[in-house]
C-alpha positions in Angstrom: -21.7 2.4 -0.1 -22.2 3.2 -3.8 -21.8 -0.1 -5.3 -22.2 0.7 -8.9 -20.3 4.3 -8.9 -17.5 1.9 -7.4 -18.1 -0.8 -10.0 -18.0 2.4 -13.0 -14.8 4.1 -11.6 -11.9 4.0 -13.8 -8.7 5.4 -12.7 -6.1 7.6 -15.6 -3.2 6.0 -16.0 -0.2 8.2 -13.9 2.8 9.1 -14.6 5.6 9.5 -11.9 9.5 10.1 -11.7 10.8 9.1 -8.3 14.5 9.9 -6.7 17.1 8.7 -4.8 16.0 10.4 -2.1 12.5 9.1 -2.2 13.8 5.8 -2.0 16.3 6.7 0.6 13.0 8.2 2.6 11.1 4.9 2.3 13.9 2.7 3.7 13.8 5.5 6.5 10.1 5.1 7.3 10.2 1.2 7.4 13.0 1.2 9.9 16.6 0.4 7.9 19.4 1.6 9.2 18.6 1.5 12.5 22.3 0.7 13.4 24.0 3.6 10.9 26.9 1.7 10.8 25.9 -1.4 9.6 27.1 -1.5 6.1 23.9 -4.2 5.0 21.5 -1.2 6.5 23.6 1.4 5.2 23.3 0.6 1.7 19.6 1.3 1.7 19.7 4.7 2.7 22.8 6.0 1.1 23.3 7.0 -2.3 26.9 5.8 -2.8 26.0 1.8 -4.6 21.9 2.5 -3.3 20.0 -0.7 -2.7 16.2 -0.4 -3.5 13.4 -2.0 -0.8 11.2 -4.0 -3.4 8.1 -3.1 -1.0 8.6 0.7 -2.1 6.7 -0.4 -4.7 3.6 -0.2 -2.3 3.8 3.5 -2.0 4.9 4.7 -5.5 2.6 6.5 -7.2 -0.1 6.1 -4.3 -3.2 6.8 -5.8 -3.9 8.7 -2.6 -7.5 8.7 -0.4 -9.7 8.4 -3.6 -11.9 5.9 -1.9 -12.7 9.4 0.1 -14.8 10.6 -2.7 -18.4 11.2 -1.2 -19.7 9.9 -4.7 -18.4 6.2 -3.2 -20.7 6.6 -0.2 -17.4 5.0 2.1 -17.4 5.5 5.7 -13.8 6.3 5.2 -12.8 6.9 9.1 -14.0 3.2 9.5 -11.5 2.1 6.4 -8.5 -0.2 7.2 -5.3 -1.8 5.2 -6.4 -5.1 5.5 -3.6 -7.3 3.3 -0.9 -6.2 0.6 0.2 -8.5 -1.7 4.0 -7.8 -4.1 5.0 -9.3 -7.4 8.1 -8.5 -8.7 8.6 -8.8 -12.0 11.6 -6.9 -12.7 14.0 -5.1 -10.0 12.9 -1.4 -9.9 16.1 1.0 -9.8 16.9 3.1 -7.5 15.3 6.0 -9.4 13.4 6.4 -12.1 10.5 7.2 -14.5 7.0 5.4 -13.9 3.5 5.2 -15.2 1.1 3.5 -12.4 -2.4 1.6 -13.9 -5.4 1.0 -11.5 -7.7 -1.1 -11.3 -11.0 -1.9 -8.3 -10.8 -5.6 -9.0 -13.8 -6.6 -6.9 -15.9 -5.5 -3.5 -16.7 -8.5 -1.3 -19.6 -7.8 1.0 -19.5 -9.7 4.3 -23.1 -8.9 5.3 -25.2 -6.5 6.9 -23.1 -4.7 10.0 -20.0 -7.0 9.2 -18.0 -4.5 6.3 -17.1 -5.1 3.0 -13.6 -6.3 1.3 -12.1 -4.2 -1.7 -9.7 -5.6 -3.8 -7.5 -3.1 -5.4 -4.7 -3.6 -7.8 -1.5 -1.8 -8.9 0.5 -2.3 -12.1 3.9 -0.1 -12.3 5.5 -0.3 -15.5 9.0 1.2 -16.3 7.6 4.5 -18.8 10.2 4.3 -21.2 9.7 0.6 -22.5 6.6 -0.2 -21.0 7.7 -3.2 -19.2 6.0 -4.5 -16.4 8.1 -3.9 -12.9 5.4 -4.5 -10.4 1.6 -5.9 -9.4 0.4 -4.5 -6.0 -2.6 -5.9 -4.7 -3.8 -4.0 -1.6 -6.9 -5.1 -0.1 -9.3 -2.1 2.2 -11.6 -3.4 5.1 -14.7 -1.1 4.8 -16.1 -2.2 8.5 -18.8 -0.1 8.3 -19.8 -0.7 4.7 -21.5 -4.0 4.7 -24.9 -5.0 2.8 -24.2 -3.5 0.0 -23.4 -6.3 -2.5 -20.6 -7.6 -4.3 -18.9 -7.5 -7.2 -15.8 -8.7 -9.8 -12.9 -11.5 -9.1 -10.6 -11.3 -6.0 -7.1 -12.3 -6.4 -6.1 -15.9 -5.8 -5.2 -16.5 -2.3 -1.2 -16.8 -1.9 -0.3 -20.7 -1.5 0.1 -22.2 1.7 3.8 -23.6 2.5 4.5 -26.4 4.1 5.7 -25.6 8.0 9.4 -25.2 8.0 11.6 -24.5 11.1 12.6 -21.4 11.4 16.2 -19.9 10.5 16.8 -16.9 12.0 14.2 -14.8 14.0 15.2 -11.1 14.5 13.5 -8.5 16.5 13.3 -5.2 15.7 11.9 -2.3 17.4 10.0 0.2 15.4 10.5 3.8 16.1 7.7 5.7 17.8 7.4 8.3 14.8 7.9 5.6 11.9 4.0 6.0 11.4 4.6 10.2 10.6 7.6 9.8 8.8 6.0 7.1 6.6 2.8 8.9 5.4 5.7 11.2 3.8 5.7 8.6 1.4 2.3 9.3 0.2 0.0 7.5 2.6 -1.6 11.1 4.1 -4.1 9.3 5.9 -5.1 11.6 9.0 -5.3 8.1 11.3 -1.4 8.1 11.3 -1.1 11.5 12.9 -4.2 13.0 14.0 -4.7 11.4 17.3 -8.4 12.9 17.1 -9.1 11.1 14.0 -7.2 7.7 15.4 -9.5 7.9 18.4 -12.6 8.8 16.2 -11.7 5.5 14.5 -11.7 3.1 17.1 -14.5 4.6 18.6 -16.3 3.8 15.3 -15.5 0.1 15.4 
């Protein structure tokens, strides 16, 4: 891994207009509406009074595989999605007009043969005013990237709650394409549908 090309990167400002159906095609991939006539499911994926998914916010304006870029020096099929992190700061509408910031916060190296932690984050603000809808803080498991040093601030850990009973515990079952039609969202990562590269991967760990 190229620790200082990673530490150098900066990423242009993007600008993106999303749709209904875009956010119809999200809450699709994640599962809603698995019972079409449920009017609470129905409302996500059906433009008549649409409801938006706050975690669409995760895929708009992906920034796509850049991590990819031989200049990094990644071994990307060893790459996971480690942890995502969501502040809302302002209900994003069903569609809409967006410009995406970017920013490689900090690489965490775990040792020699142990991987490395990057910390990634995600501002989307609304490209008419310029106010701030969303921070997305992903965080990528490079388990073959170790030893290479660290750099920058991580995000503060999310506070730990006190242990409350549960309310209400629901079970869903997830479709056995939801991983294809989800990359359609802009995830094109060839481990969600290549089963050569998926077993490639494991094969690697």
């Amino acid at each position: 891994m190229n620790l200082e090309a990673l530490r150098d990167h900066r990423f242009p400002v993007t600008r993106v207009a999303y749709s209904d159906k875009d956010t119809m095609l999200y809450a699709l991939s994640v599962g809603a509406a698995s019972d079409p006539c449920d009017p609470r499911e129905l409302r996500f994926v059906f433009e008549k009074d649409l409801c938006v998914l706050p975690t669409i916010a995760a895929v708009l304006a992906h920034p796509g595989a850049w991590i990819a870029n031989p200049c990094f020096g990644v071994n990307y099929p060893k790459l996971l999605h480690g942890e995502q992190q969501l502040i809302v700061h302002r209900p994003l509408a069903p569609a809409g007009e967006i410009d995406a910031s970017y920013r490689l916060a900090a690489v965490v190296d775990k040792g020699e043969g142990k991987g490395a932690l990057v910390h990634f984050e995600k501002q989307l603000r609304d490209a008419a005013s310029s106010e701030l809808l969303c921070t997305v803080w992903s965080t990528l498991f490079l388990r073959g990237d170790g030893g290479a040093g660290s750099f920058g601030t991580p995000p503060e850990p999310l506070p730990v709650t006190p242990e409350v009973p549960l309310e209400r515990l629901d079970e869903l079952k997830t479709s056995i394409g939801s991983a294809l039609l989800y990359r359609l969202n802009g995830d094109r990562n060839p481990l969600h549908a290549d089963p050569a590269a998926a077993a490639a991967s494991c094969g690697a760990g």
